[in-house]
C-alpha positions in Angstrom: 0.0 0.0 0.0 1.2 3.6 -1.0 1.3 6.4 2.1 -0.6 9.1 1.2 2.2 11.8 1.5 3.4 10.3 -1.7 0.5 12.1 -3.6 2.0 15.6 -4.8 1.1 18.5 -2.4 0.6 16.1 0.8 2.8 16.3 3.5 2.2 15.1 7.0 0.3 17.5 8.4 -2.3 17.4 5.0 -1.7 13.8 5.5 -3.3 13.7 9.0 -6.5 16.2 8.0 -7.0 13.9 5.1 -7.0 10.8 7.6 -9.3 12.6 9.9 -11.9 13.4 7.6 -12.3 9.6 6.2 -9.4 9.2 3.7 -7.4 6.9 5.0 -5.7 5.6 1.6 -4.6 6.6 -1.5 -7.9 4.9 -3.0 -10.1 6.9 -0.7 -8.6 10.1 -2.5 -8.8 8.9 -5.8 -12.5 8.0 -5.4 -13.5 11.2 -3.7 -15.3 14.3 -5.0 -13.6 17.9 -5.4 -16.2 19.2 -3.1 -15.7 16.2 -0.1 -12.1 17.2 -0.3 -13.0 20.8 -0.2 -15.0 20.5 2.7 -11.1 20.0 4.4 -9.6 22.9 5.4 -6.9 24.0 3.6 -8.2 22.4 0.2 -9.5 24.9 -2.5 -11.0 23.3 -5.4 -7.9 23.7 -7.4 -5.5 21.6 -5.1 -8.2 19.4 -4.3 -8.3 18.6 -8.3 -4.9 17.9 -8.1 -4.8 15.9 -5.3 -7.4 13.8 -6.7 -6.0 13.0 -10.2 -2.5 12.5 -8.8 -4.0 9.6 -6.3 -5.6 8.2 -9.2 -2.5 8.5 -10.9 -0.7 6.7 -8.3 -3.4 4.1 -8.1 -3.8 3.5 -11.4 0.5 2.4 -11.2 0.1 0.5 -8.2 -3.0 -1.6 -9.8 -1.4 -4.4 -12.2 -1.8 -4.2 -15.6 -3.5 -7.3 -17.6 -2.1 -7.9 -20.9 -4.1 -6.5 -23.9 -5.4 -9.9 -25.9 -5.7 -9.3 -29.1 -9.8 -9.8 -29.0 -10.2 -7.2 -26.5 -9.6 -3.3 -27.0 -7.6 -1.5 -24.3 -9.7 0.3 -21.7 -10.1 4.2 -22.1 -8.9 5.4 -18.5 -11.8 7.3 -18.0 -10.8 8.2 -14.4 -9.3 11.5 -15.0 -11.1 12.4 -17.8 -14.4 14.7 -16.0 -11.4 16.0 -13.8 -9.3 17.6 -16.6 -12.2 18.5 -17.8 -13.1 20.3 -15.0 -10.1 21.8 -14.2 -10.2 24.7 -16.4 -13.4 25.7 -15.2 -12.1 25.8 -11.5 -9.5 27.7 -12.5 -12.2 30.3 -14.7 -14.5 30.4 -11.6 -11.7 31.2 -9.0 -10.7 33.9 -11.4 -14.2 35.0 -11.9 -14.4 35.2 -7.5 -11.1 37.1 -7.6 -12.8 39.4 -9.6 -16.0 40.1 -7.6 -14.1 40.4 -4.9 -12.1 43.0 -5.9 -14.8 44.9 -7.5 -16.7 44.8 -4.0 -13.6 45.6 -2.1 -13.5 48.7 -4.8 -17.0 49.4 -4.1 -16.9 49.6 -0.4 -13.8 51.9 -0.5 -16.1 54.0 -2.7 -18.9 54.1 -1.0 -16.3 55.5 2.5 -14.8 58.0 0.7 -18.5 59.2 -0.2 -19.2 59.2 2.9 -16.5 61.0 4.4 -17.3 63.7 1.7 -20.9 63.8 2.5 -20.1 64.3 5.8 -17.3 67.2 5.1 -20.1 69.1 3.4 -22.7 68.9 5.8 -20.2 69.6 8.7 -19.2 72.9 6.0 -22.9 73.6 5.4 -23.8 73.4 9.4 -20.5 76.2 9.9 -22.3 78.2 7.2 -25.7 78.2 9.0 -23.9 79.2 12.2 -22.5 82.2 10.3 -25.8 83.3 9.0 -27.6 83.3 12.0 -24.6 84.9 14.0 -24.7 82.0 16.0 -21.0 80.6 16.8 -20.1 77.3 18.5 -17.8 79.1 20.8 -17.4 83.4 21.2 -14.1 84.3 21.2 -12.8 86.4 24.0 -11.3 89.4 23.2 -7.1 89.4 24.0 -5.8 91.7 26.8 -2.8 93.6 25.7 0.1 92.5 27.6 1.2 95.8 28.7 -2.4 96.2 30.2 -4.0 99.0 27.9 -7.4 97.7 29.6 -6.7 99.1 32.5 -5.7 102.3 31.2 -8.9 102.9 29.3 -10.9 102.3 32.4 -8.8 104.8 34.1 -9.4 108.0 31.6 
């Protein structure tokens, strides 16, 4: 029996997730879904596509091979084929989620900076308003003259 860690991409640690979660052999992995191994974390769809057709790969050289007879046709291996298949399309929809998420991420720094602008020009209108009305948020006192030309105004 092959150890799992000799499937591309799975070292001990992957190893022991993979075991925990119900795949215990290389054959468990070959005959699992994308989406069972996605449901492990740490496993995206794209390395859980890789994972899988490497185990089958593996298996599928562990497995002997009969000798074609003449009267019957080689097998197709048709294993990996929905897997390749698939592959690209991962790869398209990860791309495609990339995508949306930067366009949301772009979005919600819009939608700040509006924000913060909205609230600049109502805080600017509001200073306005205070202006017009003569209202002010806080009087200013009027500055005594160092050398005390108060008190010499109160005196004439």
């Amino acid at each position: 029996m092959i150890a799992i860690t000799s499937i591309k991409g799975i070292g001990p640690n992957s190893a022991l997730l993979l075991k925990k979660n119900g795949f215990a052999s290389i054959k468990d992995i070959a005959e699992a879904s994308i989406e069972q191994l996605q449901a492990i974390p740490g496993f995206g769809a794209v390395r859980a596509a890789l994972v899988i057709k490497e185990a089958r790969r593996l298996l599928a050289e562990q497995a002997p091979s009969p000798a074609p007879t003449p009267a019957t046709p080689p097998e197709p291996e048709l294993i990996e084929e929905p897997l390749v298949a698939s592959l690209p399309e991962l790869i398209s929809e990860i791309e495609k989620e990339k995508k949306l998420a930067k366009k949301e991420k772009k979005a919600k720094k819009k939608a700040k900076k509006e924000e913060k602008k909205k609230k600049k020009e109502e805080k600017k209108k509001k200073k306005e308003e205070e202006k017009e009305t003569g209202i002010e948020k806080s009087p200013k006192k009027e500055k005594k003259n160092k050398k005390g030309s108060d008190k010499k105004k109160k005196k004439e």
